[in-house]
Structures are given as C-alpha cells and as structure tokens.
C-alpha positions as CSV (number, residue, x, y, z in Angstrom):
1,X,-13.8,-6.8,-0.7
2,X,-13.3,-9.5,2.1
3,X,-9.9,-8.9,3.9
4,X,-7.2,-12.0,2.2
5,X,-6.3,-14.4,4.5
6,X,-3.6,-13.6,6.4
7,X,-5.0,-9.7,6.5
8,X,-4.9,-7.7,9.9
9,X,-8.5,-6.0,9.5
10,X,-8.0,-2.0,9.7
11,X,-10.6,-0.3,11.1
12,X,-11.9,3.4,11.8
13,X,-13.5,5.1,15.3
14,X,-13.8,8.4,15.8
15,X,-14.0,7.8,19.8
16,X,-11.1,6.3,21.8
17,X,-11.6,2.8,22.0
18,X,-9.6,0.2,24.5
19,X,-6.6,-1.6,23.1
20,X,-3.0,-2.9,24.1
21,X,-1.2,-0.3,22.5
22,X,-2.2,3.4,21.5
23,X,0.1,5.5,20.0
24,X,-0.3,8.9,20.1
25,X,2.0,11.4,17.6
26,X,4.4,13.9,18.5
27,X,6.5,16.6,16.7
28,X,10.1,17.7,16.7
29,X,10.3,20.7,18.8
30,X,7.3,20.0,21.2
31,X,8.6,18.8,24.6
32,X,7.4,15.2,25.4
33,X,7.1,13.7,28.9
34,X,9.8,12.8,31.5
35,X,9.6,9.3,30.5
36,X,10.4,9.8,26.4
37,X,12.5,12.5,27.5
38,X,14.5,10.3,29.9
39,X,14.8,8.1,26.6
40,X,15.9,10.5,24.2
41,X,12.3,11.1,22.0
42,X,12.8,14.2,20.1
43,X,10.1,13.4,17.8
44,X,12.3,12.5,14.4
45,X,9.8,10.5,12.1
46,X,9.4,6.6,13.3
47,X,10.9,7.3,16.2
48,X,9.4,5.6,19.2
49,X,9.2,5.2,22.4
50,X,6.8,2.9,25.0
51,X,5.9,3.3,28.3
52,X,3.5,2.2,30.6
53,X,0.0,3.3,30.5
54,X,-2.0,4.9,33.3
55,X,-4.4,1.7,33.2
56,X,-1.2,-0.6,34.0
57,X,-2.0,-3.0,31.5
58,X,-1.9,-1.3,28.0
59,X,1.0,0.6,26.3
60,X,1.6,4.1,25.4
61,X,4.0,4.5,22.4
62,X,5.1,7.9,21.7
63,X,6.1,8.5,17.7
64,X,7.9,10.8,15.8
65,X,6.4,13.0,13.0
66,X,9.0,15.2,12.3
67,X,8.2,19.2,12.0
68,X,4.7,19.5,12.1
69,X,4.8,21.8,8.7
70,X,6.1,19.5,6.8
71,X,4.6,16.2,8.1
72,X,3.6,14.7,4.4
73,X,1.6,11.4,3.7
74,X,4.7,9.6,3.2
75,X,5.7,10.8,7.1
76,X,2.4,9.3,8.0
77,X,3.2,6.3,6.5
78,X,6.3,5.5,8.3
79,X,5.1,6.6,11.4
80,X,2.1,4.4,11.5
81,X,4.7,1.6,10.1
82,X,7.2,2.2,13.4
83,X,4.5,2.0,15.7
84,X,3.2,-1.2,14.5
85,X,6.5,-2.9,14.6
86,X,6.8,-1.6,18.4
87,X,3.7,-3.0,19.4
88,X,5.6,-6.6,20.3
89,X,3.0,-9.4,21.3
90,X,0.4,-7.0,21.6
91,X,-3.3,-7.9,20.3
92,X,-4.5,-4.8,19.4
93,X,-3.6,-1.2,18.9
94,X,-4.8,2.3,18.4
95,X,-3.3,4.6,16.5
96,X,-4.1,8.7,17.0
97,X,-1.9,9.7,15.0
98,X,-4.3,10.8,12.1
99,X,-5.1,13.6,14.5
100,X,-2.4,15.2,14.1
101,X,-3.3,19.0,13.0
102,X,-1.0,21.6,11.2
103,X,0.4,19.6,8.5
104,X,0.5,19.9,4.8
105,X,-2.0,16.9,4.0
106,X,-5.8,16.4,5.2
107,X,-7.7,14.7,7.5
108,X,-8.5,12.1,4.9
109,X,-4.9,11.7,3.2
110,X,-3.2,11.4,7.1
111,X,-6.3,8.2,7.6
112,X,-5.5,6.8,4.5
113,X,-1.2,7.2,5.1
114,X,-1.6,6.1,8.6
115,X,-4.5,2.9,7.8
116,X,-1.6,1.9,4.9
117,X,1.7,2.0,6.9
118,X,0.3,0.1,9.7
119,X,-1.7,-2.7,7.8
120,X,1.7,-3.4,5.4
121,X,4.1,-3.4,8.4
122,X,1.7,-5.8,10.5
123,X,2.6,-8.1,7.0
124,X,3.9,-11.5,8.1
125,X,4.6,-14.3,5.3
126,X,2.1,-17.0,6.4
127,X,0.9,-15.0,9.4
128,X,4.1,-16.7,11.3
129,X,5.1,-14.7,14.4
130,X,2.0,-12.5,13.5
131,X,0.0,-11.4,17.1
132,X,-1.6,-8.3,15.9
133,X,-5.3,-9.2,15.9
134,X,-6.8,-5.9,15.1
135,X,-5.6,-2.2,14.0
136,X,-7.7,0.6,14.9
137,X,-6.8,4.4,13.2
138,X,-8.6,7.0,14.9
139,X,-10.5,9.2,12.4
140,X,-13.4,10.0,11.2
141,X,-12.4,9.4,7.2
142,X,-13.8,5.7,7.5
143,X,-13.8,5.0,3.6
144,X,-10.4,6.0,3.1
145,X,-9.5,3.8,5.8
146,X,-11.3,0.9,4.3
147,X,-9.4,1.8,0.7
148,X,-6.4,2.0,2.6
149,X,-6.9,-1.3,3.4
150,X,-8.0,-3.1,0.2
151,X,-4.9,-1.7,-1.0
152,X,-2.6,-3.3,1.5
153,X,-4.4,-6.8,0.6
154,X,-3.4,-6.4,-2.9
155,X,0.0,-5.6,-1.6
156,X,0.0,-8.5,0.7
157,X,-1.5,-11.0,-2.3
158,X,1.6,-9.9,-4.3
159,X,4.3,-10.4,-1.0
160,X,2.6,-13.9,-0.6
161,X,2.9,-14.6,-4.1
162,X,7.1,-14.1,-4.1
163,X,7.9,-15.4,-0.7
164,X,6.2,-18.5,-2.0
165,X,9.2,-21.3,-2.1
166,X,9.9,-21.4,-6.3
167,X,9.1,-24.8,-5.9
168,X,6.0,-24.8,-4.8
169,X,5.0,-21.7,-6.9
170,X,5.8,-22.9,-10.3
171,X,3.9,-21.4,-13.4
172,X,0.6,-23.3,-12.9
173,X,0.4,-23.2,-9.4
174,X,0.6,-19.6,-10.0
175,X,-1.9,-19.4,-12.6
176,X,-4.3,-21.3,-10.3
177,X,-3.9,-19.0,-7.8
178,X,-4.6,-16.2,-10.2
179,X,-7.6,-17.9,-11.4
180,X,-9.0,-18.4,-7.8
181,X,-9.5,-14.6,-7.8
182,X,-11.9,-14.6,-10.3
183,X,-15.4,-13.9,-9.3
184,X,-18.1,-11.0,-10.9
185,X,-16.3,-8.5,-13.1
186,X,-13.3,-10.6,-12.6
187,X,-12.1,-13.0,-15.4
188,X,-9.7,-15.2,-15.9
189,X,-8.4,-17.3,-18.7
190,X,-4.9,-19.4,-18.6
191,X,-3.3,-20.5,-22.1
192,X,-1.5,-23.7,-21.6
193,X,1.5,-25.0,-24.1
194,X,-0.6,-25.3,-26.7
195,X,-2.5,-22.3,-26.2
196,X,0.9,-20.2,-27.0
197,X,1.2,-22.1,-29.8
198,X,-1.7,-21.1,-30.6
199,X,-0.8,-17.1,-29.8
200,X,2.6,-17.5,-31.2
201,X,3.9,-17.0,-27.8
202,X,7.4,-18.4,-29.1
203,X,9.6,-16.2,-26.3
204,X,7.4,-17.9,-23.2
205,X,7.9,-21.6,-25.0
206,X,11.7,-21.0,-25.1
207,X,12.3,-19.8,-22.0
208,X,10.0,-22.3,-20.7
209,X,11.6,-25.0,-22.6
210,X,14.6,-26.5,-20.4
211,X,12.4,-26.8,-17.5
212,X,9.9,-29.8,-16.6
213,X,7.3,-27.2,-15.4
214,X,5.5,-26.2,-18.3
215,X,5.0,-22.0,-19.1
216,X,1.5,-20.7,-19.4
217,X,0.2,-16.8,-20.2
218,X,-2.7,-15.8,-17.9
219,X,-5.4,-13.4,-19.0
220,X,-6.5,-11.7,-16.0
221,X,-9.8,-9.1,-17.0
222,X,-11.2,-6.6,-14.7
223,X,-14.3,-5.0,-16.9
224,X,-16.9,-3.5,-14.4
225,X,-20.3,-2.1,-16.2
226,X,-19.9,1.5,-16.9
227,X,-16.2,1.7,-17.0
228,X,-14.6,4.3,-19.2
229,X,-10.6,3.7,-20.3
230,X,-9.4,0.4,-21.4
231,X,-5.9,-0.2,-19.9
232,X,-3.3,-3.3,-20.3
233,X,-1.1,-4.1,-17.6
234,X,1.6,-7.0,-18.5
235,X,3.7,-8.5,-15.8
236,X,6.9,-10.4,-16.1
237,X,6.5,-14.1,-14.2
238,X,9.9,-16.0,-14.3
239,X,9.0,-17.9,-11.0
240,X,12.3,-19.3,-10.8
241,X,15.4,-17.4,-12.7
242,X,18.4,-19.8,-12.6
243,X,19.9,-17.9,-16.3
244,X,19.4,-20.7,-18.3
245,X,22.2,-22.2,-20.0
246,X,23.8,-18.7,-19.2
247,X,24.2,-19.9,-15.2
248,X,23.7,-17.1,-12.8
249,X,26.0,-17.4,-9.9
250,X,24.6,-19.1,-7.2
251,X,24.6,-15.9,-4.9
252,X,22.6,-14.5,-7.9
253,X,19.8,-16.9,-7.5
254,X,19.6,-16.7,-3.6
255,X,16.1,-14.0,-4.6
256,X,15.8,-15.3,-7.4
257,X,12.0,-16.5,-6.8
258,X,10.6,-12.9,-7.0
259,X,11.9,-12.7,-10.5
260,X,7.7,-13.0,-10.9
261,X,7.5,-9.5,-8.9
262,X,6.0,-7.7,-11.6
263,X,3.4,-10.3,-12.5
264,X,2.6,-10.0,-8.9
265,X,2.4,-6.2,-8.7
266,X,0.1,-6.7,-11.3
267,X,-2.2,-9.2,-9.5
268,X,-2.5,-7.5,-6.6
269,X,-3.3,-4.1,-8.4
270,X,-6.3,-5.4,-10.6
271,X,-7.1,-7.3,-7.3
272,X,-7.7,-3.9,-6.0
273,X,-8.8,-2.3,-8.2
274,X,-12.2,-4.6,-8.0
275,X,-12.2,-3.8,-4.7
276,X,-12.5,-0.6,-4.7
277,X,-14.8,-0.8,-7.4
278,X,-12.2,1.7,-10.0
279,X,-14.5,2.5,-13.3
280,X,-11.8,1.6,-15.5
281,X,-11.4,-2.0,-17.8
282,X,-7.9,-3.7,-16.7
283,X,-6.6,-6.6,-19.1
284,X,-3.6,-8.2,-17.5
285,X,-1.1,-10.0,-19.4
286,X,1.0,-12.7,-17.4
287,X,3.6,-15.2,-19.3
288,X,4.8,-17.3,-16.5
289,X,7.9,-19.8,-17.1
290,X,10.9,-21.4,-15.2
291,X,14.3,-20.0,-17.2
292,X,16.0,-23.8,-16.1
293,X,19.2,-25.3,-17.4
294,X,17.6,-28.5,-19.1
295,X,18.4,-30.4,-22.0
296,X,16.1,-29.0,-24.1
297,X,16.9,-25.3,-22.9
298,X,17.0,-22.2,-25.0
299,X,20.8,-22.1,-26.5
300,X,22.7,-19.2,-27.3
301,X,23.0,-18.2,-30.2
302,X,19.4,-19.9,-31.2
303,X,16.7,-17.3,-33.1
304,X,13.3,-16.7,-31.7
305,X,10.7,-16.4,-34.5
306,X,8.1,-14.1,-32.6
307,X,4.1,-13.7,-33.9
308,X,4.5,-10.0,-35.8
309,X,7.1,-12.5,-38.0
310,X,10.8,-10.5,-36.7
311,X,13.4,-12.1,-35.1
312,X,15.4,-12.2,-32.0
313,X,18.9,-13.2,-31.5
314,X,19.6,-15.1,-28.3
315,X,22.8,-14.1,-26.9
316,X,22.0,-14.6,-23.3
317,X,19.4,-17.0,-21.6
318,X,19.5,-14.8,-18.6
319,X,18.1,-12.2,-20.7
320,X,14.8,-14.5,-20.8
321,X,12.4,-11.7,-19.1
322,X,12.5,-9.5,-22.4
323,X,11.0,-12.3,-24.3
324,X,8.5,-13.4,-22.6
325,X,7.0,-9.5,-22.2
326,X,7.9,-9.5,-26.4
327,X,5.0,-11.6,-26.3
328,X,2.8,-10.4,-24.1
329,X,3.3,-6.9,-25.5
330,X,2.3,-8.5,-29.1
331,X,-0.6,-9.7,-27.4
332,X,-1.8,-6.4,-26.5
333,X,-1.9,-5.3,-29.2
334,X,-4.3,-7.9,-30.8
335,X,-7.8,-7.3,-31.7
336,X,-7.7,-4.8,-28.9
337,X,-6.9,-1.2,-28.8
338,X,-6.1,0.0,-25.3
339,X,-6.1,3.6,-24.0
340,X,-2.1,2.5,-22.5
341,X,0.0,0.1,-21.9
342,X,2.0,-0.4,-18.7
343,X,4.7,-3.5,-18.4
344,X,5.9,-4.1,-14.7
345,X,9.2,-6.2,-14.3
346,X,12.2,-7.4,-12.0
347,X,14.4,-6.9,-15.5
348,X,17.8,-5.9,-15.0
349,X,20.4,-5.1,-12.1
350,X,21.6,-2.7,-13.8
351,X,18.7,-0.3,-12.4
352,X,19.9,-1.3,-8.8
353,X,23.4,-0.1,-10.1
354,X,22.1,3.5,-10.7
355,X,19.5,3.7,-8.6
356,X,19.9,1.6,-5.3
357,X,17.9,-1.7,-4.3
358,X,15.1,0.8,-3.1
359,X,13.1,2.2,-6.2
360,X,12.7,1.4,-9.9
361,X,13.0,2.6,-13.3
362,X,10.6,4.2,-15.4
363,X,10.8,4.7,-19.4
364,X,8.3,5.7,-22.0
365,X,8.3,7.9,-25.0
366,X,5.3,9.5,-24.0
367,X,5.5,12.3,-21.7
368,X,1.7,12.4,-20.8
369,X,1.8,8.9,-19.4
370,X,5.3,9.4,-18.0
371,X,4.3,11.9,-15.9
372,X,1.2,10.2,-15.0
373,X,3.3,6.9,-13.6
374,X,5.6,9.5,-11.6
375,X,2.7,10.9,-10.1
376,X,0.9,7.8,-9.4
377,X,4.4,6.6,-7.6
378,X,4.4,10.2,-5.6
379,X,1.1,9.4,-4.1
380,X,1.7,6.1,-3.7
381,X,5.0,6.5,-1.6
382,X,6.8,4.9,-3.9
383,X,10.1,5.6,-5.5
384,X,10.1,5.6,-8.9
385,X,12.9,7.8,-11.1
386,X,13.0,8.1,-15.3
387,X,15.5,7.2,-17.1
388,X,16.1,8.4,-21.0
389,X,15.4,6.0,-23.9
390,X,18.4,7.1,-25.5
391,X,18.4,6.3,-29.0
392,X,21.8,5.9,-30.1
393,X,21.9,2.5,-27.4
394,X,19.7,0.4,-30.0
395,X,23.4,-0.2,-31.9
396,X,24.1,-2.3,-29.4
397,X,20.7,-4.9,-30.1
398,X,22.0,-5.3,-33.7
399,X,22.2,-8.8,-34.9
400,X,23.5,-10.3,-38.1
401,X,21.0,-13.4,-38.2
402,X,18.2,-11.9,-37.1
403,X,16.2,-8.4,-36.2
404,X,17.6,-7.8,-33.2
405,X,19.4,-9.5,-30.3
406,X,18.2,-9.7,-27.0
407,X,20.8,-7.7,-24.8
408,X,24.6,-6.6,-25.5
409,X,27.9,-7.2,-23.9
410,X,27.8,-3.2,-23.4
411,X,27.0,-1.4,-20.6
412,X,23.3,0.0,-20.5
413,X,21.4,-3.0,-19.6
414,X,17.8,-1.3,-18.4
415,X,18.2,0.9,-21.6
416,X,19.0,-1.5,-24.3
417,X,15.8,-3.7,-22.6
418,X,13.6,-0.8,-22.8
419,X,14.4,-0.1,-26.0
420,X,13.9,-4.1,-27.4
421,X,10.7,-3.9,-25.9
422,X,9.6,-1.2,-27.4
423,X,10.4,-2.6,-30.6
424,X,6.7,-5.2,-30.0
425,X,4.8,-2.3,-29.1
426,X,2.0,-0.4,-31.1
427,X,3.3,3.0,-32.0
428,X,-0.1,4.7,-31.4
429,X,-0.5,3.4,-28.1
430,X,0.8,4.7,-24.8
431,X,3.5,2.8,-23.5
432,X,5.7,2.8,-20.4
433,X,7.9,0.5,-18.7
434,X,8.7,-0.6,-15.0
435,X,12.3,-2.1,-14.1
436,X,12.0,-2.5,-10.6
437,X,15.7,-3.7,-10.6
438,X,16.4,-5.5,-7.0
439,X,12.9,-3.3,-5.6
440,X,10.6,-6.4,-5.4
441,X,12.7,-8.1,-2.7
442,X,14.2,-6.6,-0.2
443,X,17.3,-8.6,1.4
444,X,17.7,-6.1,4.2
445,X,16.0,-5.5,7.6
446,X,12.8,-4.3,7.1
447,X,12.1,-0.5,7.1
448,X,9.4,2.0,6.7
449,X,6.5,-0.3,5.6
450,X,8.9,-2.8,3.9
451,X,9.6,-5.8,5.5
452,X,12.3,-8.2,4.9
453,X,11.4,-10.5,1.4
454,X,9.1,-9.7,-0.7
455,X,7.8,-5.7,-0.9
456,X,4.8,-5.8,-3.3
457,X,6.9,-2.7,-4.9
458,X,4.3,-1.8,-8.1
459,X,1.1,-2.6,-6.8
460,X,0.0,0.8,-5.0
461,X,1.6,3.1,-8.2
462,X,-0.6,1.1,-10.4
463,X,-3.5,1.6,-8.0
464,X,-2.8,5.1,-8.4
465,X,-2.5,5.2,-12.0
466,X,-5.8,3.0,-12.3
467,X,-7.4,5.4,-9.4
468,X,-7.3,8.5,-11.8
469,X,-7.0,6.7,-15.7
C-alpha cells in the first residue's frame, strides 16, 4: 500500500544511518550520563531527555523504558511515541530503541511497537505544524515495520476522517471519500435515499430526515482471491449529532463531529486490511446521516417500522445511533451468512461514566468472539473492558405502541443499547458490540500515541481481530 497523504513514511535499517534526532533507550535502574543525570532521567517509560550530539548538529534524546523485564509492546509504543513528540522541528529521526534486549517481547513485536508509536504520534490533522520528514526504526524486522506502518495510515485515514469540520464532511462527502478507496479487491457501493427505501433502511431515513443533507448506507467489500472467513463490520456515521429535536446542550455538541468514529474505525481497518493483504472477506456496513433539528425531523414519540416488520418507539432523537446500526445489522443479515459480526460505535456516555474517556465497551453473548475482541485490543494497545448483557435491563426498552423503545429514562444507557441491538441480529451468528463512549475524540493533551482530536480508537483491534479471523 502507498503511504496516505499526509503519512510520515517509516522505514527499517539495520545500520546506523544519519539523522537529526536518534534516540537511544534506556532502563530504570541503569545509570545514564552526566547530562540526563543533571536532568533528572531515571529511565520511567516516555521519559525523555535531549542533549547535544557529539556531531554538534544532531540530537541525542535519551528515553525511558521502564524495568527492562518487564518492557512490553505497549512500553514500546509509548516510548517510541515520546520521542517523536521531542523531536521539535527536526526533519528526521532515528529511533534504536528496538534494540533494546532483555525484555518480555521479540525483536519483531519491539519493531513493530516502536514503527506504530512513532508513525501515530508524528499524526498532524492536515500535516499543519508537521516537520517530521522521515522516521527511521533501527531493526532488522523490516516487514513488521512496513505493517506497522499500513496500520498507522488506516489509523490516520480514520483521524482525518473526524477532525474533518461536520460541515464539510456531511454524509456524501463521506461516502465519496470512502468510495475513492476503492481499487482491486476493494469495492464499493453507496445507497442513496432511494436506495434505503429500497433496503427498508427506515432508522437511517428518520434520523436523516430533519436535516438538508441527505443519509446514505455505504457498502464497503474487501474480498481478496483465496480468502477463508467472511466477516461484517458495521460502523455508526452520525457526522454531525446535534440530538435532534431532543437538543443536546451546546457543550455536548462541542465533539460532536466524531459521532462517525466508528464508521471510521471501520474504514481505516478494511483499508488495512488490503494492505496488508489479510486472507479474510470484510463487508462493511456504513449508514451515514445528520441527526438535525429540522422541520421534518424525527419526533418523539413517532414509531419506526424497520425491514424484519417490528417496531421501535422513539422516545429520544438523541438516541438516533441505535437505529441507524438496527439497519445495518438487518442488512447483514440478508442473503449473506457471515462467520461474525462486529458493530463499532461512539453510542453512549454512559461508557465514559464507568469507564473513563480512555477505552471502550465491549458486549457479546458469545464468549468465543468476546475473548477474541479482548485479545485483538491487548495486542493492539488498546483498552477495551466487557461489560454484562444483563438481562433483566430489557424491561426498561418496553413500549406500549410498538416492539420496543429505543432507550429508557433509567440508568444503564450502554446496556439497554446493547441489548436493542441485539434484538436485529441473527441468533446463529457471532455478534459483538463496540461503545467506544467519549474514546474516539480525545479533548485532552495528547498522550502516549494519542493526540489531541480525533484517536482512530477501533481501527488497530479490528486489524487484530481481522489479522487472526
């Protein structure tokens, strides 16, 4: 795969080679030079420090790996991360730190940690303020270093998708820019208005309906010759979340254009996943929409009609996300009988509540495929906790005009969503679900490998879960 524009290519060498900044690891306990010393390195992970090099033009950044015994990927990572946010207006840099010995992971896992956590923190929206030219990791593991960074353009693809201003990225902007993609195994088809129609896609038409941008659903295919599993991947893409009629505070829509995180995540994963060349079939569902406050906007209290002929209760507009997945989850299961099914989505805040701005939510009634995403998320650094279907909750999605309603006045948001979702899926199919709560935007100075704005939180789990399916 070409690097996406905006990419800071990431290269192998196994010999040194010149460059502005090299940074070279270091462990708690060992005793660094006079001049980190003087600055108080102990070698904490991310820690660094710079100094001059002997050349008198270059840098020398010293960084922090923690105990050498229990350096992980994840320390890798955030090391690499640190030293690429030191580097200032440097051009280039070097980074040994993959040569670090006596730790629990190998040679190839540290390339790959330290390749990934230096091209995502080199991320700039638009390449604005960007000066990094070129990232060199020194190893000899060259393919995972070229994985590593096909897997940090799919990341980047998703941050540029939900940094994009809302107005500029409504639903068919978006869908073009999915559809640009296309190439080789790569399909794509979008369903306009009256292509839901067509579908029965009534959730994404009334959602979409109090807002002069009109919804779409694209069909995103990945289907290389050979593969073996058939997976679905569904992404929620409210590009612009103002509640509908049920008005959000204003302070609630200040990130309110990365309400399409999860059809992003999902972008950037197939995106990858072609890349890398993954012998697995992806189909990704995407239901894009505005959720506005118009004239002809979705009303509470209004019923939904959906295509397997039950019915939803509308008793919040802000509860839009849940019925445009209804439909895609329908979707997948016509005509087509996937190995799983995996919905990605900025849902509900209530997963921030338990869980912190940081990581999402994962439920699913299977345990093979629960496991499976957890895993996936361990590798791929990112946090990811389960939380219980629990039962009992779907009391409070009772409705006396029609199936179901679409969320409750109780407390339990990201389980009373779950479990309305799971109401539209097939029984014999493998599903789980994705809340990333508040994890696709982060609001904060940047840390780690996250910068400030969009994270592309999704993306490298499913590339894990795809990697191994």
């Amino acid at each position: 795969m070409r690097p996406l524009p905006g990419d800071v290519p990431v290269t192998a060498a196994e010999e040194p080679v010149a460059a502005d900044v090299v940074a070279l690891p270091w462990f708690l306990g060992d005793r660094p030079g006079a001049f980190a010393l003087r600055r108080g390195f102990t070698g904490r992970v991310g820690q660094v420090v710079a100094e001059p090099g002997a050349d008198g033009r270059s840098v020398v950044l010293t960084v922090g790996l923690g105990r050498a015994g229990e350096a992980t990927a994840s320390v890798f990572r955030r090391a690499s991360a640190a030293a690429v946010r030191a580097v200032g207006p440097a051009r280039t840099v070097r980074l040994d730190l993959a040569l670090a010995g006596g730790t629990p992971v190998g040679g190839a896992e540290r390339a790959r940690a330290v390749a990934e956590g230096a091209a995502l923190a080199a991320y700039r929206y638009g390449g604005r303020g960007a000066a990094l030219t070129g990232i060199v990791v020194r190893t000899a593991c060259a393919d995972e270093v070229a994985e590593a960074g096909a897997v940090a353009g799919g990341v980047r693809l998703a941050r540029d998708l939900v940094n994009a201003p809302p107005g500029e990225l409504t639903p068919s902007v978006f869908a073009e820019r999915v559809a640009a993609l296309a190439g080789g195994p790569v399909t794509c088809a979008v369903h306009g208005v009256d292509g839901l129609a067509e579908l029965g896609a009534t959730g994404v038409l009334a959602v979409g309906r109090g807002s002069r941008e009109a919804p779409c659903l694209v069909e995103l295919r990945y289907e290389p010759g050979g593969a073996g599993r058939a997976i679905t991947l569904v992404g929620k893409g409210v590009t612009f979340d103002s509640g509908g009629l049920s008005l959000k505070p204003a302070e609630a829509m200040r990130s309110m254009k990365a309400d399409m995180g999860g059809a992003a995540a999902v972008v950037g994963a197939v995106v990858v996943a072609a890349a890398l060349g993954l012998p697995v079939r992806v189909r990704a569902l995407l239901p894009l929409a505005e959720n506005m406050p118009g004239g002809a906007a979705l009303r509470v209290g209004d019923v939904i009609r959906h295509a397997d002929g039950t019915t939803t209760e509308v008793l919040n507009t802000d509860n839009e996300g849940r019925l445009l997945l209804a439909d895609a989850l329908l979707l997948a299961r016509d005509g087509e009988a996937p190995d799983l099914v995996v919905d990605v989505a900025t849902l509900t805040g209530s997963v921030a509540h338990a869980l912190g701005t940081r990581g999402a939510a994962l439920f699913s009634p299977d345990e093979a495929l629960a496991g499976a995403v957890l895993a996936a998320a361990g590798r791929a650094g990112e946090p990811v906790w389960r939380l219980p279907l629990t039962e009992s909750e779907g009391r409070h999605l009772r409705s006396a005009v029609a199936d179901r309603a679409n969320g409750s006045h109780r407390p339990g948001g990201a389980i009373h969503a779950a479990l309305y979702l799971r109401a539209f899926t097939s029984p014999d199919v493998p599903w789980a679900h994705l809340d990333l709560g508040d994890a696709a935007f982060n609001e904060e100075p940047s840390y780690d490998e996250i910068p400030h704005g969009a994270t592309g939180f999704g993306v490298r789990t499913l590339v894990e879960l795809l990697r191994r399916a």
